[in-house]
TORFIVEX-450688 format. One record per atom (N, C-alpha, C): x, y, z. Coordinates in steps of 0.001 Angstrom, whole numbers, padded with zeros to 6 digits, always signed. Layout:
% TORFIVEX-450688
XYZ/...
% end
This chain:
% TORFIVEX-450688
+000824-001209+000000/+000000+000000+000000/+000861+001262+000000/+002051+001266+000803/+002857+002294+000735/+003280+002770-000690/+003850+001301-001547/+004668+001861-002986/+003146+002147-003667/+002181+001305-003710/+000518+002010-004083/+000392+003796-004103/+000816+003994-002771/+000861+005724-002467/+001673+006247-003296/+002621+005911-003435/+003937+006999-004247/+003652+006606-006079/+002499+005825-006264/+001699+005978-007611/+000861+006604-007729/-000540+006489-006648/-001844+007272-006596/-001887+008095-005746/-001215+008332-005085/-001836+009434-003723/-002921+009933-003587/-004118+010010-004505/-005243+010557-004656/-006720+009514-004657/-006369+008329-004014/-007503+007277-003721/-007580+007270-002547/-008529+007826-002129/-009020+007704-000469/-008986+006065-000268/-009485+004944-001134/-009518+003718-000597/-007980+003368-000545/-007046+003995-000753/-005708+003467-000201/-005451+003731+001088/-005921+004616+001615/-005922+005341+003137/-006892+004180+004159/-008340+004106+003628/-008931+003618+004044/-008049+002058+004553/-007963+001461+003066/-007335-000057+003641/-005895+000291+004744/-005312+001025+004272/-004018+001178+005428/-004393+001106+007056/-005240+002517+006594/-005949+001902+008069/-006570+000728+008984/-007618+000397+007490/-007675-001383+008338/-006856-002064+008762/-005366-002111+007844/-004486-003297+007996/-003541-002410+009715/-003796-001309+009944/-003058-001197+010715/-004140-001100+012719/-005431-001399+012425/-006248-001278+012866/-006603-003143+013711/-006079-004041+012280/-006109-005307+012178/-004628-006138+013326/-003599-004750+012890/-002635-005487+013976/-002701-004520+015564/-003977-004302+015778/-004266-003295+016658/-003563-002264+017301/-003027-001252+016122/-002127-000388+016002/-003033+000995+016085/-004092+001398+016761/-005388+002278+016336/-003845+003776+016234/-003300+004345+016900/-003073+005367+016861/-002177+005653+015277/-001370+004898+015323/-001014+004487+013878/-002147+005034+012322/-003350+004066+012658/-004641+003945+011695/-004863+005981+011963/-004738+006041+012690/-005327+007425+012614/-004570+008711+012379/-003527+008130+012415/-002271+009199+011941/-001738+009254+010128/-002543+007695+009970/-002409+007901+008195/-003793+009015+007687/-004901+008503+008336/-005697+009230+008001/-005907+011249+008252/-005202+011400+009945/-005094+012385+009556/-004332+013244+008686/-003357+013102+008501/-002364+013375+007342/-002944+012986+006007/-003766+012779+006061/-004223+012388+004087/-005352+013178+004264/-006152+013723+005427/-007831+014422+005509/-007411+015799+004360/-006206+016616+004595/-006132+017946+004015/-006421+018236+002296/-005478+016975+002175/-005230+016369+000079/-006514+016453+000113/-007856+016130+000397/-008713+015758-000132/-009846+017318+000379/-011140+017215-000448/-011889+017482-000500/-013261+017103-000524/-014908+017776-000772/-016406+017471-000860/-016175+015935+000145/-016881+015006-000818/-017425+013792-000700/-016372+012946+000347/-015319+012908-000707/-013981+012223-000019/-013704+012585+001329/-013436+014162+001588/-012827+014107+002831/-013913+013939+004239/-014939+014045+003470/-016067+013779+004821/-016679+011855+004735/-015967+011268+003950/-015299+010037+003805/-014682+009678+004973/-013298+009992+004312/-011983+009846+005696/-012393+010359+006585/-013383+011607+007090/-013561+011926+008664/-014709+010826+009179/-015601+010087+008884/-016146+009169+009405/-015175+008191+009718/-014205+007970+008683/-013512+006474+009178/-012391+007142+010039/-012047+008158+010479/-011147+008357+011100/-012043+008454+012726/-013692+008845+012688/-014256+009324+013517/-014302+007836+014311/-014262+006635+013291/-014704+005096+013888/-013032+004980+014422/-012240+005536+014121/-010938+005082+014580/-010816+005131+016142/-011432+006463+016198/-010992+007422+017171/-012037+006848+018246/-012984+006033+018180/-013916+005726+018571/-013367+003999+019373/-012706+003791+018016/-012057+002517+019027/-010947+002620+019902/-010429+003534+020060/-009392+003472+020524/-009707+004825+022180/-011148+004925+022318/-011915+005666+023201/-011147+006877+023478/-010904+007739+022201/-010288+009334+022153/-012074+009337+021644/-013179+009562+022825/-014396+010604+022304/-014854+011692+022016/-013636+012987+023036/-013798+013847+022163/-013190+014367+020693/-012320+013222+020306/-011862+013544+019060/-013083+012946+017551/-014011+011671+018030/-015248+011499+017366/-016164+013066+017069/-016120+013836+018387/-017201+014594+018543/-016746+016169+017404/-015093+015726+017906/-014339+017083+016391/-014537+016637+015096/-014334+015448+014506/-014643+014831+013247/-015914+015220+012761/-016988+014370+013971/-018579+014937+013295/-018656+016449+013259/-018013+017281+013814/-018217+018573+013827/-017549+019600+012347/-016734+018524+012231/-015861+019272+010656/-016833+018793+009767/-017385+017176+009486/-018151+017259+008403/-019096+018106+008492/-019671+018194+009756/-021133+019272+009716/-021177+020553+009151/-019854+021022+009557/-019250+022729+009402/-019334+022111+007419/-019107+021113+006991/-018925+020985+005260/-020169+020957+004868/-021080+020241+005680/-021820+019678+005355/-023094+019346+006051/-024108+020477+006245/-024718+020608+007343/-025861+019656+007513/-026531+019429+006429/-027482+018491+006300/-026929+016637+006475/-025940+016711+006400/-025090+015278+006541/-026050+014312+007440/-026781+013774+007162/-028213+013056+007876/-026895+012004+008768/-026227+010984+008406/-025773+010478+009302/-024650+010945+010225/-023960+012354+010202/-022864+013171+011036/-024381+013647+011785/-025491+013833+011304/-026720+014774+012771/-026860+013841+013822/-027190+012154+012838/-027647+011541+014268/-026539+010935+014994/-025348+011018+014417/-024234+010465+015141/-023875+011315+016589/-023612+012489+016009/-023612+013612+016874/-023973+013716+018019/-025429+013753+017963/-026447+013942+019206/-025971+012995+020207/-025828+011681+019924/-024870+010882+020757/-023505+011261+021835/-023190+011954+020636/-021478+012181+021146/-021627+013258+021836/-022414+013932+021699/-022353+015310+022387/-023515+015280+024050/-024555+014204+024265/-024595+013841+025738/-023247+013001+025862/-022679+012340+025235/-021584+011136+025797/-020796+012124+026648/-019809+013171+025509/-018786+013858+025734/-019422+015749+026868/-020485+015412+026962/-020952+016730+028071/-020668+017915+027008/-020544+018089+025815/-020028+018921+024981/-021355+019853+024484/-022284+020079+025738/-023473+020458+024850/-023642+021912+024381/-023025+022575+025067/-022897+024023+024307/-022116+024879+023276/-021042+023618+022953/-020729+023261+021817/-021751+023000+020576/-022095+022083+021038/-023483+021376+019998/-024574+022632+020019/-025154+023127+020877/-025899+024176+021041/-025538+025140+019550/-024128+025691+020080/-024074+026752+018858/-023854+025757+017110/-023307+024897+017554/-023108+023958+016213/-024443+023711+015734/-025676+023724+016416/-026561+023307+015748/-027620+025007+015152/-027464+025913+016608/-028149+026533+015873/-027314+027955+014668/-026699+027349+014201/-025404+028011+013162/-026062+027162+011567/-026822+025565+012011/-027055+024624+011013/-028406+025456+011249/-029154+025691+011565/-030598+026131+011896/-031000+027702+010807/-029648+028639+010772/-030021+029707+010638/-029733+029860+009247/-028875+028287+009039/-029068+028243+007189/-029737+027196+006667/-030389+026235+007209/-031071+025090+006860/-032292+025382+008516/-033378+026488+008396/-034147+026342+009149/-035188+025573+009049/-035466+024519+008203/-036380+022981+008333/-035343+022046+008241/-034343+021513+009012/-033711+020569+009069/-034533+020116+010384/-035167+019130+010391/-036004+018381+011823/-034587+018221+012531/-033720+017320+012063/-032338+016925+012916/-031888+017261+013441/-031469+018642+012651/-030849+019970+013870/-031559+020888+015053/-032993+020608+014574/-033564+021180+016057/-033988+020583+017011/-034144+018802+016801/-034100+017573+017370/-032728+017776+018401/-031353+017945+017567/-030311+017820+018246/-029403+019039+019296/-030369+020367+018773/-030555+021311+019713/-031203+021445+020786/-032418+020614+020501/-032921+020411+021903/-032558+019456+022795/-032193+018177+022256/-031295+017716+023199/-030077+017956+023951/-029633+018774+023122/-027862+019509+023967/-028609+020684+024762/-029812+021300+024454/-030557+022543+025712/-031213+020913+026973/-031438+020105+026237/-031595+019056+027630/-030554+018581+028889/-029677+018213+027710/-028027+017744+028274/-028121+019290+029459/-028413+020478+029388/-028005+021032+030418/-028960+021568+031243/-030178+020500+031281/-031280+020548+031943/-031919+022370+031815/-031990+022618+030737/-032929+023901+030596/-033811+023387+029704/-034766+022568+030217/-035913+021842+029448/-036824+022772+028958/-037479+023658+029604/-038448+024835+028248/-037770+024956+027230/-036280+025492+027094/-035846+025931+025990/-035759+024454+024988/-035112+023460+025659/-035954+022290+024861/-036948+021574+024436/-037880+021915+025006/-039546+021675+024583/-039511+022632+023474/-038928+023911+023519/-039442+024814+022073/-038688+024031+021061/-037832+023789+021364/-036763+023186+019533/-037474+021742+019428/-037948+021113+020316/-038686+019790+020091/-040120+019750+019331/-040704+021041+019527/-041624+021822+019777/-041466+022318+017183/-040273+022752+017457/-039994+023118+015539/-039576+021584+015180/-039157+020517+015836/-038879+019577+014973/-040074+018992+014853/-041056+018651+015274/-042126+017812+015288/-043273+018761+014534/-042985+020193+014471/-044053+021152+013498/-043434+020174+012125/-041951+020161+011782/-041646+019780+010810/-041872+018486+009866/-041474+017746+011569/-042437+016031+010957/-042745+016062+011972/-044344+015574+011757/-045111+015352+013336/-045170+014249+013763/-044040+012798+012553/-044187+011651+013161/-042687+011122+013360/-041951+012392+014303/-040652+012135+014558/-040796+011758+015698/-040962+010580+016584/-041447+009904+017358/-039940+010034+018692/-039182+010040+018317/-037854+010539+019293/-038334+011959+019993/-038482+012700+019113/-038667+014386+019365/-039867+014372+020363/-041270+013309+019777/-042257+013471+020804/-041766+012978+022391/-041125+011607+022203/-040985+010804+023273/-039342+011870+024503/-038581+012584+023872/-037676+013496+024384/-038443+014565+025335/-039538+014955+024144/-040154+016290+025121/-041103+015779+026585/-042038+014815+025929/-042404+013923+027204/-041661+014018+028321/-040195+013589+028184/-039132+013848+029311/-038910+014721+029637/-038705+016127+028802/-038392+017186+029071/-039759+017721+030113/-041046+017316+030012/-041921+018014+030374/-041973+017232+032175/-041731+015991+031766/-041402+015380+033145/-040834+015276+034125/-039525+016218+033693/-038496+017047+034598/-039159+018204+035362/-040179+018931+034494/-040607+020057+034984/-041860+019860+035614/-042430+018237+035862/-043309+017985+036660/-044316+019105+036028/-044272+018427+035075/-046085+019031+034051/-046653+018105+033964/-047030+017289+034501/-047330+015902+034374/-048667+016148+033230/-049778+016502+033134/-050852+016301+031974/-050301+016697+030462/-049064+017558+030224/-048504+017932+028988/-048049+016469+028790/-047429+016040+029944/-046128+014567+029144/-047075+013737+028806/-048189+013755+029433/-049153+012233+029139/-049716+012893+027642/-049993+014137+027289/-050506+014335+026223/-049126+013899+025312/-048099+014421+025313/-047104+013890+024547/-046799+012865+024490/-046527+012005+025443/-046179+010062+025711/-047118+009563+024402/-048740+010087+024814/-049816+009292+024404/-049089+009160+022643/-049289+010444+022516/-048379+010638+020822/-047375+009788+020327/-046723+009845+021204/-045591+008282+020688/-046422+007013+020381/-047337+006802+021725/-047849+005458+021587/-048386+005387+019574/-049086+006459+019750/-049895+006601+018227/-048797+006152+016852/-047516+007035+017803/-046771+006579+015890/-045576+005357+016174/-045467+004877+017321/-044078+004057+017495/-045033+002692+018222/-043812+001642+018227/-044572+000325+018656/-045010+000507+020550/-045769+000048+020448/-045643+000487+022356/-044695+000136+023271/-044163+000822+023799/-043525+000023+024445/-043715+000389+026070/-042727-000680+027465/-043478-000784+028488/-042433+000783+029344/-042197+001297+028882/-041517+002358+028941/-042391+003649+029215/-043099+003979+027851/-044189+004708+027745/-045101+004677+028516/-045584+003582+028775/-047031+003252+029894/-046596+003741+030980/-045113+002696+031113/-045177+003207+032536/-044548+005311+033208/-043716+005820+031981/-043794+006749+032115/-045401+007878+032589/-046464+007202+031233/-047568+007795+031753/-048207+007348+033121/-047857+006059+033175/-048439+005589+035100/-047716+006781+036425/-047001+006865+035928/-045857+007929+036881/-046704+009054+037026/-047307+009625+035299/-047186+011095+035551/-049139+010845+036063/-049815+009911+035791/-051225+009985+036799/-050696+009703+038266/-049643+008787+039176/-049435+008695+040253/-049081+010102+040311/-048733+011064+039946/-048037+012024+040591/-049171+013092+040484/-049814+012720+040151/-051413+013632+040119/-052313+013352+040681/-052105+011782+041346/-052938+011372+042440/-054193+010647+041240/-054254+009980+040344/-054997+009177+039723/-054659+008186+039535/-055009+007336+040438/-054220+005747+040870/-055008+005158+039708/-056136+004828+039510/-057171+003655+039036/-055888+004023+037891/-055875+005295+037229/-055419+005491+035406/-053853+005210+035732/-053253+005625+036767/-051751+005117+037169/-051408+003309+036965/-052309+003235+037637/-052572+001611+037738/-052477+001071+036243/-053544+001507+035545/-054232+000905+033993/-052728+000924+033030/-051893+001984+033534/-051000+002240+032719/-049907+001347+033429/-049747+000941+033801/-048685+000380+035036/-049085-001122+034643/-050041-001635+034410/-050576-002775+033924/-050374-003194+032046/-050614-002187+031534/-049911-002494+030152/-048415-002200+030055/-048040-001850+030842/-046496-001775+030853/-045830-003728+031068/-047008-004013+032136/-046637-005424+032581/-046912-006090+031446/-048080-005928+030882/-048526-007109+029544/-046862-007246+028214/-046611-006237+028676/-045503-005856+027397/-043696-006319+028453/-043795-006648+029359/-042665-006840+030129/-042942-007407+031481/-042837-008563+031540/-043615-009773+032855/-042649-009396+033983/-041207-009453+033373/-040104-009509+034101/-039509-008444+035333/-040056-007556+034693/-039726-006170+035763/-040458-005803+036796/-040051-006452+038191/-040553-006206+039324/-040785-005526+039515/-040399-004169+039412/-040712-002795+039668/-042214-002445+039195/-042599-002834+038417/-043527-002015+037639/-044496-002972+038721/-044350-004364+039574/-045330-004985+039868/-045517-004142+041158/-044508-003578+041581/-044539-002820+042962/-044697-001654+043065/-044786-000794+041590/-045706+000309+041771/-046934+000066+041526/-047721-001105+040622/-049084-001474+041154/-049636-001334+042580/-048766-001951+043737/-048993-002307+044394/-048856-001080+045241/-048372+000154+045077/-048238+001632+045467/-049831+002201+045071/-050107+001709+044122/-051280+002493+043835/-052387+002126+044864/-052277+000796+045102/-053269+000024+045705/-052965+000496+047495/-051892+001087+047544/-051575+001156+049639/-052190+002751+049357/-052119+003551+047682/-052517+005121+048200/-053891+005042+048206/-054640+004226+048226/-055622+004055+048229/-056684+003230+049399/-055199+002771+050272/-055569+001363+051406/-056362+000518+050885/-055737+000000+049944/-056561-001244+049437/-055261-002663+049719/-054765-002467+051118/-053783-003479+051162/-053677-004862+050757/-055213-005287+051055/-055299-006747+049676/-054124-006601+048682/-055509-006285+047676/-054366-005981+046530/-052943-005185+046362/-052623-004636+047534/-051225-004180+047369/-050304-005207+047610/-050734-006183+048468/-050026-007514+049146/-049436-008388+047866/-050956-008775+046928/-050824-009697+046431/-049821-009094+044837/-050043-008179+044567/-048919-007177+043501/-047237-007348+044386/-047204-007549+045829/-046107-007118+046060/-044992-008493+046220/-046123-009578+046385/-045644-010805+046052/-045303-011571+045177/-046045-010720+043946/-045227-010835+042297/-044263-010795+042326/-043653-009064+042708/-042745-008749+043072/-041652-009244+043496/-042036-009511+044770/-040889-010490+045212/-040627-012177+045015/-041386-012731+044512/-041036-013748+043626/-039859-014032+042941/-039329-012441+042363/-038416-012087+041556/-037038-011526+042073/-037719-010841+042892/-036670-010216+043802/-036620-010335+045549/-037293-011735+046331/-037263-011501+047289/-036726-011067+048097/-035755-010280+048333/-034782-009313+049611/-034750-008251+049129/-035574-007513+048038/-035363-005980+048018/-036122-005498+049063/-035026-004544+049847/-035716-004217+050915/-037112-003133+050722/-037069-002447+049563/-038012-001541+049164/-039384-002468+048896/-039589-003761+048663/-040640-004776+048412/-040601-004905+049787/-040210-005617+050780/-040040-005600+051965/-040447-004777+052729/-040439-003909+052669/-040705-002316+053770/-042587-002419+053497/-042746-002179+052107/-044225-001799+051727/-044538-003014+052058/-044531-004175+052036/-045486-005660+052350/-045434-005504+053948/-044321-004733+054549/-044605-005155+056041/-045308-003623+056831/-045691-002762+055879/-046747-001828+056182/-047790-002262+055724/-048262-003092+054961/-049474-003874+054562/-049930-004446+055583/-048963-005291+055999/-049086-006299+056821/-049935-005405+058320/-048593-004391+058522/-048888-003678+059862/-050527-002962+060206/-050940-002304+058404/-052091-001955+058488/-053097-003103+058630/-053207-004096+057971/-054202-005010+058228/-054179-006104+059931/-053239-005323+060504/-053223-006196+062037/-052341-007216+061971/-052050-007382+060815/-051051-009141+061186/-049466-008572+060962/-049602-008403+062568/-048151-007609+062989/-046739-008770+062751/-046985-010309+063064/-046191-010760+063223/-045167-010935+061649/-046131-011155+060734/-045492-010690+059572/-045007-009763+059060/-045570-008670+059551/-045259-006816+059028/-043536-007396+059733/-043409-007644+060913/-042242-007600+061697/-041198-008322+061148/-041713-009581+060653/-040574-010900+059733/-039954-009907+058007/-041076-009071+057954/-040688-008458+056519/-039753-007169+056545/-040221-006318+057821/-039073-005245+058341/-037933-005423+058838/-037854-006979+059205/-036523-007336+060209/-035821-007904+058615/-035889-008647+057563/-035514-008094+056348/-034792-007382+055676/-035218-005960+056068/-035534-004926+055751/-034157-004471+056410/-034085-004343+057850/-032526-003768+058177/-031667-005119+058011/-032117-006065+058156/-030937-007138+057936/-030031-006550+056356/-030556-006596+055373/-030147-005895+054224/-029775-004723+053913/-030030-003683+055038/-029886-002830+054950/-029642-001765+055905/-028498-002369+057177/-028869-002153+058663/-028638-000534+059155/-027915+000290+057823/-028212+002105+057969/-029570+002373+057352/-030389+001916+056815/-031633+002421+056737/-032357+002580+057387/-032727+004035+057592/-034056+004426+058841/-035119+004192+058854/-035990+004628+057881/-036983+003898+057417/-037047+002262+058251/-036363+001481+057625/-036451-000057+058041/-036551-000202+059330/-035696+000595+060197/-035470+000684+061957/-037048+000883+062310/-037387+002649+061697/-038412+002862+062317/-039587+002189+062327/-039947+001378+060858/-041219+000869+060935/-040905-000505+061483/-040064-001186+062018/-040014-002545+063036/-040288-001778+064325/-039455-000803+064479/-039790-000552+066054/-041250-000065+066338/-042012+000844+065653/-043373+000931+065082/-044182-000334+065691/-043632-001425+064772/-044491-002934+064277/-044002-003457+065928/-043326-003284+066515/-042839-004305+067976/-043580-003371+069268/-043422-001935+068849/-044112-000832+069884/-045816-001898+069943/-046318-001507+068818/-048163-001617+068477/-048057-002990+068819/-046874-004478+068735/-047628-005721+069055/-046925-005777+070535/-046666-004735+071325/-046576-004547+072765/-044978-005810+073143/-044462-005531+072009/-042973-006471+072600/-041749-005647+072313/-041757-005391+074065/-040892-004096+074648/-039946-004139+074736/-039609-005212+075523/-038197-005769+075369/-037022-005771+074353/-038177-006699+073235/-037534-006424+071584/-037304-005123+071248/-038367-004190+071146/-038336-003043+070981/-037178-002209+071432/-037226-002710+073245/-036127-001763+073521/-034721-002536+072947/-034456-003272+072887/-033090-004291+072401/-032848-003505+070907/-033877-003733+070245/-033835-002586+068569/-033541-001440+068358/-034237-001283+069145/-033802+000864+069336/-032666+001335+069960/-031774+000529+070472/-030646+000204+071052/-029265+000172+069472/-030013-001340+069307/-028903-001467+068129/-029151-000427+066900/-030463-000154+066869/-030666+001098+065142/-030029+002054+065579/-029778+002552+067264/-029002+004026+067418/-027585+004029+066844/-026870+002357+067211/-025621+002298+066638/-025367+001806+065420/-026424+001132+064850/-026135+000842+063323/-026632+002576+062200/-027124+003150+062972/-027440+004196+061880/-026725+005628+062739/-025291+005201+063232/-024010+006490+063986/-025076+007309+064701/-026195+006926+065584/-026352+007798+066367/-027723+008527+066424/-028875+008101+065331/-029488+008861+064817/-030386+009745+065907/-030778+010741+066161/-031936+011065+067381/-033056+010155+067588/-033455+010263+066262/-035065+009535+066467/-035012+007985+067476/-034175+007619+067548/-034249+006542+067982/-033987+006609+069723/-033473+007333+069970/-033772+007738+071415/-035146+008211+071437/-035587+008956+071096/-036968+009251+071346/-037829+007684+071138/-037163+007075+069983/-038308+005419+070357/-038176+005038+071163/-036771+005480+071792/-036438+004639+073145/-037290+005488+074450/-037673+006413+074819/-038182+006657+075585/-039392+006652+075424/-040144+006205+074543/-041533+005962+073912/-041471+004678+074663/-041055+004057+074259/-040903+002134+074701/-040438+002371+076349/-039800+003097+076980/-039350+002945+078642/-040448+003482+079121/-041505+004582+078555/-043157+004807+078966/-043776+003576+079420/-043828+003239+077823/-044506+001883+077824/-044552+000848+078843/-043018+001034+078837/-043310-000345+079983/-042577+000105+081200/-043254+001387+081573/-043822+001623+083277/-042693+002356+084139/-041288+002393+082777/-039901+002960+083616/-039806+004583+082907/-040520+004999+083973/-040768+006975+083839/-039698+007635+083544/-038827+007046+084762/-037453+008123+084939/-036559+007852+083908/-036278+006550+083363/-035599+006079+082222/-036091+006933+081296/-037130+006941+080971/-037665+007432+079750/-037714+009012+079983/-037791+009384+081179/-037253+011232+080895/-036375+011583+080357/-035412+010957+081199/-033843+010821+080447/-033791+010897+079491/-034080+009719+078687/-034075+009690+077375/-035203+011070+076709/-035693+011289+077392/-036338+012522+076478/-035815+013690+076203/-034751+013979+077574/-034741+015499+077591/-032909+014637+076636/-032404+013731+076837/-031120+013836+075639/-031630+013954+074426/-032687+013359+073753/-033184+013535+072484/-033609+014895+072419/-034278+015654+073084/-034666+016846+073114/-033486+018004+072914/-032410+017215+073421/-031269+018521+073942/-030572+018555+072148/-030833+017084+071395/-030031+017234+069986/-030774+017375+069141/-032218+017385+069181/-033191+017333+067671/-035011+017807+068363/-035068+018865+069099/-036532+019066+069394/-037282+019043+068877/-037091+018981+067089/-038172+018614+066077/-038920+017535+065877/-037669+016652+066306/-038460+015157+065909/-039227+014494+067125/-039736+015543+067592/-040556+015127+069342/-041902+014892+068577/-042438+015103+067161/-043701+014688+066261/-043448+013252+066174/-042304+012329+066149/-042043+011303+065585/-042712+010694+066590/-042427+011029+068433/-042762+010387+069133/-044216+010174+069578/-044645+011619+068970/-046614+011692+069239/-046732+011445+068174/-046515+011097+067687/-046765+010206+066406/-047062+008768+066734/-046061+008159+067344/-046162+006649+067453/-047131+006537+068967/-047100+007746+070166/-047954+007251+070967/-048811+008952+071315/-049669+009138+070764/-050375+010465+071150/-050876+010943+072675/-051096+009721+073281/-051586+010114+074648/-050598+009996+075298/-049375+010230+074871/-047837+010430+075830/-048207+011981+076199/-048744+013081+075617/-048831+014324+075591/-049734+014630+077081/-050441+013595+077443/-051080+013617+078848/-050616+013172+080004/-049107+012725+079441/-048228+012710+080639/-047479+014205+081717/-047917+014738+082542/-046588+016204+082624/-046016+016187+082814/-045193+015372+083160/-043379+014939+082948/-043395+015501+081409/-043870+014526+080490/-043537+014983+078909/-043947+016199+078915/-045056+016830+078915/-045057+018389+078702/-044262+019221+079387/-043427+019268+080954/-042959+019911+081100/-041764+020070+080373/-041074+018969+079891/-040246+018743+079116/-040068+019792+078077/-040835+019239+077320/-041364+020117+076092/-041744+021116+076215/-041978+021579+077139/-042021+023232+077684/-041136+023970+077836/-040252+023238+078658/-039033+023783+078982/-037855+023854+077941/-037955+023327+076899/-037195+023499+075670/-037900+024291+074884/-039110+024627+074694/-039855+025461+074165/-039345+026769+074501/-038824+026973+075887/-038832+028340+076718/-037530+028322+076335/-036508+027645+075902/-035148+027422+075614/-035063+028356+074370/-035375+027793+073874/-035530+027932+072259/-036273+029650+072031/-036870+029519+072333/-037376+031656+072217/-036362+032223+072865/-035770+031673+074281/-034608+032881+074826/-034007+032840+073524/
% end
């Protein structure tokens, strides 16, 4: 190929094969040093030729922002270049390069203003830096342009879902469904944006064709089963959550919600087998602490209780709340002075979370030990 060169110098496919053969003895920096040195000789067609195969060079050998300069020279040649637009958009979330791409695209915009691609790929680099209105508008000209650019619909959906518009994304999602195959993506995106609007039954409906289209994904069985606890319909949240865990039995997040099921319908001893779970897997999680000690407080086993609230103070470095369970539980079972103690130390590091404790027992507040307490830090706190 070399004595080839010092005959033709002017066949890009001599460059090209060099490169393979030097690509073949996995020499990439090599492959890309013939090519850059031959990009200048050439011109039109050819040299935006060699910048793709130099762009795949550069690509194997994981130099990405040098892919993202390649697509950017053919574009600057060649603005409409349909496969340098969609390559691009790639490289430019990969490489964080979006305000780069920003002006690169709208420079392609202000001389090719119906290119769908370029305002497709403008709005994604205004996404890449989470200023989603300004990307809903360029998503907003690509889809005036083709209204069955099904990326552009399904992007803004997201974009609108960031900004917690939830009835815009479901109007947009729905649009995808219309021009692209369904998928369990979509549904469940729209299940999200009715849960977050508080329309379980339509959260649900959508959360359910997500399943018909994907059996496998536990998740989607355990936000069924969310819809069904915002509603206290713990039946059916139980039996969704046991799908669930079928699949995944020790996620503690399946775990936590089956043993508040449990706790609401009275059958404590299980709520307790599913929370103890719950910190076994996960023994800094608060959550998990609090709703066992909760589940052992309400089935009146104090002991346990106090033994728990003991170890959650030191498995989670200390947390307050758990002194306050602890003097909730030394009420309970009849030791006053213990449990002052423990009130006024919890009191002295976190007086806020004194709700946590009338929370778990309300008629503690008709004790006046506890109110003076709470008085007297009250009177603390204004000096």
């Amino acid at each position: 190929m070399e004595q080839a060169e010092l005959l033709d110098s002017k066949d890009t496919n001599l460059y090209i094969l060099k490169t393979d053969a030097y690509l073949a003895l996995d020499q990439q920096e090599k492959a890309a040093a013939v090519l850059e040195a031959a990009i200048d000789d050439f011109d039109g067609e050819e040299k935006i030729d060699l910048l793709f195969e130099l762009a795949d060079v550069y690509d194997d050998y994981e130099n990405f922002e040098k892919v993202f300069d390649c697509l950017k020279m053919i574009l600057e040649q060649e603005p409409n270049n349909e496969e340098a637009l969609y390559k691009i958009c790639f490289w430019t979330d990969f490489t964080g390069r979006n305000e780069e791409g920003i002006r690169l695209h709208q420079k392609i915009i202000e001389e090719f203003p119906f290119n769908e691609l370029a305002w497709f790929n403008l709005a994604a680099a205004y996404q890449g830096l989470k200023l989603y209105e300004k990307a809903i508008d360029a998503y907003h000209y690509a889809v005036a342009i083709d209204d069955k650019f099904d990326y552009a619909w399904r992007n803004m959906g997201d974009a609108f879902l960031r900004l917690r518009k939830y009835k815009e994304a479901i109007e947009v999602l729905e649009k995808v469904l219309e021009l692209a195959r369904p998928e369990d993506v979509i549904y469940e995106a729209i299940g999200h944006c009715y849960d977050k609007m508080g329309n379980f039954a339509q959260a649900r409906f959508n959360y359910k064709k997500a399943v018909h289209l994907n059996h496998e994904d536990s998740q989607l069985h355990y936000k069924i089963a969310c819809t069904y606890m915002n509603e206290s319909n713990w039946g059916s949240a139980v039996k969704n959550l046991e799908i669930a865990m079928r699949m995944h039995r020790l996620q503690p997040e399946y775990n936590l919600a089956i043993g508040q099921c449990f706790m609401e319908m009275g059958k404590l001893e299980d709520a307790i087998t599913y929370f103890g779970n719950v910190v076994r897997v996960r023994p800094k999680n608060l959550n998990g602490w609090m709703e066992l000690l909760k589940c052992l407080y309400k089935a009146a086993l104090l002991e346990d209780a106090l033994e728990y609230a003991n170890f959650a103070y030191e498995q989670t470095d200390g947390k307050t709340i758990f002194i306050f369970y602890k003097s909730a539980i030394l009420f309970a079972m009849g030791k006053s002075k213990e449990a002052i103690l423990q009130l006024e130390e919890a009191m002295q590091q976190n007086p806020k979370q004194i709700k946590k404790l009338i929370e778990l027992n309300p008629s503690i507040l008709q004790n006046q030990q506890v109110v003076d307490v709470i008085a007297r830090f009250k009177k603390k706190r204004s000096i």
